[in-house]
N, C-alpha and C positions, 0 to 999 in steps of 0.2 A: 913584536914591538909596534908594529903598522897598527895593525888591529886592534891592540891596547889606545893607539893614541884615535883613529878615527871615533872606536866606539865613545870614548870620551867628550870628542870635540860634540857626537852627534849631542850627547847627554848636554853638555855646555850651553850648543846652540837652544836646545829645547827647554832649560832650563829659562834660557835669554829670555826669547818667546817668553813663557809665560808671566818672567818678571815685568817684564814689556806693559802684557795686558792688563796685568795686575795694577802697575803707576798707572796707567790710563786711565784704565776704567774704575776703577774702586777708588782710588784715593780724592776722584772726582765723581761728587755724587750725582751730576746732571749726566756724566757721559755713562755713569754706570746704570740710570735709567733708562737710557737707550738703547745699551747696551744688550740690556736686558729684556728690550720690547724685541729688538731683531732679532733675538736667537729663538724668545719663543716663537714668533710667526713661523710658521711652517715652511712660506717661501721661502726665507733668508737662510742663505750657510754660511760655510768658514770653510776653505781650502788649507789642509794642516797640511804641511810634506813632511814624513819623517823619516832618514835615512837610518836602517839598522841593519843588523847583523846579524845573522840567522845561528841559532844557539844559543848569544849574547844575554847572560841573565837580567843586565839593565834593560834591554833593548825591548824584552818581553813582556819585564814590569812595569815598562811604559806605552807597550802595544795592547796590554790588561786595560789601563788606566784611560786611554784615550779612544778606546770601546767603549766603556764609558761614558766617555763625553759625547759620544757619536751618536748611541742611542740620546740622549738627555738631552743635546743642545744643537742639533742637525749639522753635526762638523764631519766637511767629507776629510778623512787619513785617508793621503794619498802618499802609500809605502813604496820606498828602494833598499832595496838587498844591497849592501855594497862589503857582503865578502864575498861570494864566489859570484858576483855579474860587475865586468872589468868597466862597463857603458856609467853604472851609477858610483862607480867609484869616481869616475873623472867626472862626471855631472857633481859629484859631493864636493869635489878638489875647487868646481868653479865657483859652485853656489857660496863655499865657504871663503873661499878667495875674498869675496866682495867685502866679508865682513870682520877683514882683517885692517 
């Protein structure tokens, strides 16, 4: 039941995220200009954190998916395991905390 509910919450958050980006930047055509200039330059990234779950069929088709973006738009995925590493489960418990 643990596992059901973190894997979920992860999907949730990351769903957030990207709705997030989406009002931002796309629904606002100046910020989506800009948007657009910093991910092409080569200097610029994006620090993604994604906490998943090693097996987790969601977790994978969204570690597929954001491979993708990594090659495409220089975004560092920076991954935690939080079913068998006990560290990123309580790092997930806080990060999430905030955003309740």
């Amino acid at each position: 039941m643990r596992t059901i509910k973190i894997c979920g919450i992860t999907v949730l958050v990351l769903f957030m995220a990207a709705g997030i980006f989406f009002v931002q930047n796309f629904l606002n055509p100046d910020l989506t200009a800009s948007a657009i200039e910093n991910l092409e330059n080569e200097n610029a990234s994006i620090d993604l954190v994604m906490f998943y779950g090693q097996g987790c069929p969601h977790c994978g088709g969204m570690e597929s998916f954001l491979s993708e973006l990594e090659k495409k738009y220089h975004i560092n995925v920076i991954k935690y395991e939080i079913y068998f590493n006990q560290y990123n489960i309580k790092l997930f418990e806080e990060i999430s905390a905030c955003c309740r």
